[in-house]
N, C-alpha and C positions, 0 to 999 in steps of 0.2 A: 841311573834308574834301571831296575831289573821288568822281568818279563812280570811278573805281580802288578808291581806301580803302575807299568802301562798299562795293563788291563782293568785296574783300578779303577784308572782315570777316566777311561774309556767306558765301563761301566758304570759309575758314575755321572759321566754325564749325560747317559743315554736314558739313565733312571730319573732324571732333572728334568730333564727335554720330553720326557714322556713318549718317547721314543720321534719324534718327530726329529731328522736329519739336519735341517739347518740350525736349530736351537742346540742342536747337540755340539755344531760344531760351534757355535758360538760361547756356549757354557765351555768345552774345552779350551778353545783360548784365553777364554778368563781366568780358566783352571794353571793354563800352561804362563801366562807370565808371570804369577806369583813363584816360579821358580826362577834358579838360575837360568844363565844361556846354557850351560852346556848337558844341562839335566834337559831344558826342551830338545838339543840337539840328540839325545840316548832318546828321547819321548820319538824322534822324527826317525830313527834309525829302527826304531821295531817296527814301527809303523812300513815301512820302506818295502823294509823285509818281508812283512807278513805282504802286503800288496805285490811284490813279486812272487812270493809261494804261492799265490791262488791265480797267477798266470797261466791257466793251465784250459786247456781244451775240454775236457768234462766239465769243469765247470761253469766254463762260457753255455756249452748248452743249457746247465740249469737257467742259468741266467735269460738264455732266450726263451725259457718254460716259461719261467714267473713273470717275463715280462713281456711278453707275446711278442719275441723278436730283441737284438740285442745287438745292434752295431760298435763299433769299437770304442768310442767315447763312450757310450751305454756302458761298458763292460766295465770300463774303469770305472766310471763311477760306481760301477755296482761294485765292484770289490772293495772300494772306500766305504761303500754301505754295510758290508760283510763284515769289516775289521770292524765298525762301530756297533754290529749285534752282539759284540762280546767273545769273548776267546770257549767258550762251550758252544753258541752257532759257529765260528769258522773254522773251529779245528773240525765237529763234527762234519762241518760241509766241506772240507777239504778231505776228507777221509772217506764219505759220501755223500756227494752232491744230491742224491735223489731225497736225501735223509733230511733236506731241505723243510721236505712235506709236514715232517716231523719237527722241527726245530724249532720252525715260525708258528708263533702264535697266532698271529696276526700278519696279516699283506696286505695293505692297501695301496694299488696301483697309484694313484692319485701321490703320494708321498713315499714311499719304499719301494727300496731298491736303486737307489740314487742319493747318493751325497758327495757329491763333486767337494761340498766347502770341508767335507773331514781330511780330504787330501791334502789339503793348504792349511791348518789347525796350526800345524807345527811353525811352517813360515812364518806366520802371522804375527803369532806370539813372540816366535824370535828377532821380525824386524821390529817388534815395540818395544822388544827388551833392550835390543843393541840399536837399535837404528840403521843398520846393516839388515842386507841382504844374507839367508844366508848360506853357507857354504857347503862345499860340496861335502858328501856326508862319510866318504870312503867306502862304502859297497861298491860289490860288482854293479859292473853295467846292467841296464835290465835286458830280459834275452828279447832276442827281434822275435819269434814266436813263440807263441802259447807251449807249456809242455803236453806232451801227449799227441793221440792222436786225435789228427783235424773231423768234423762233425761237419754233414751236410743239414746244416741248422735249417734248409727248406722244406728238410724231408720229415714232413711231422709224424709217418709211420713209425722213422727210426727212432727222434726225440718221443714216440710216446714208448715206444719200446724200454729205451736205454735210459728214463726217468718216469718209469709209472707209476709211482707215488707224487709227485709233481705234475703230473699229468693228470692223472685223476684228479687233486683237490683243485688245480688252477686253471686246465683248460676242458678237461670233462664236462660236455654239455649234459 
């Protein structure tokens, strides 16, 4: 599977689900075992990938913008939610986070910015495909911190500073 097919899929199911998180990843899985195991394995390894590239300290802050606060669970999920906006929101928002303001059409607290079950998409599919658990995928380890530098995310002068396009549409009273 190339970088295309995954963002296919991934767009597609986000177009199915009507953008709603948990249907999307449930349409993915549906999506993912009509393939082989090792084509969901290439589907789990981009995925992987992109989820550690947006490991990254600016974007944690967007993250605490949009979602009024963003602990570390938080953050993963939210970057599971990022890869499932499609490869134009997270490259755009890996290139600038504040560009967010710009990207999303739509945010609704209540649902976005959280998709824990796109994380597991891949797994799921592959232990229905093989009946196995499955294996370890050969990437690097993920790094123990964020890249970049660290953000006093209590400090709402600097986050409205260092994201004021984010700031404005999400937390501007």
């Amino acid at each position: 599977m190339d970088e295309t097919e995954f963002w296919a899929l991934v767009d597609g199911a986000r177009e199915d689900a009507e953008g709603d998180p948990e249907e999307q990843a449930d349409l993915l899985v549906e999506r993912l075992v009509l393939l082989d195991p090792e084509a969901v394995l290439d589907f789990a390894r981009h995925f992987e990938a992109r989820y550690q590239r947006a490991y990254r300290w600016d974007l944690w802050g967007a993250a605490w913008v949009l979602l009024d606060g963003a602990s570390d669970d938080a953050f993963d999920f939210f970057r599971c939610w990022l890869i499932g906006q499609g490869r134009e929101v997270f490259e755009g928002a890996l290139h600038d986070p504040d560009a967010l303001a710009e990207l999303l059409d739509d945010f609704d607290e209540e649902i976005d910015g959280d998709a824990e079950d796109l994380g597991y998409a891949a797994d799921e599919a592959y232990e229905q495909l093989t009946g196995l658990v499955m294996p370890d995928l050969g990437l690097p380890p993920a790094p123990e911190e964020p890249e970049g530098t660290p953000l006093d995310f209590e400090n709402e002068a600097l986050l409205a500073t260092r994201y004021p396009r984010l700031w404005e549409r999400f937390r501007g009273d």
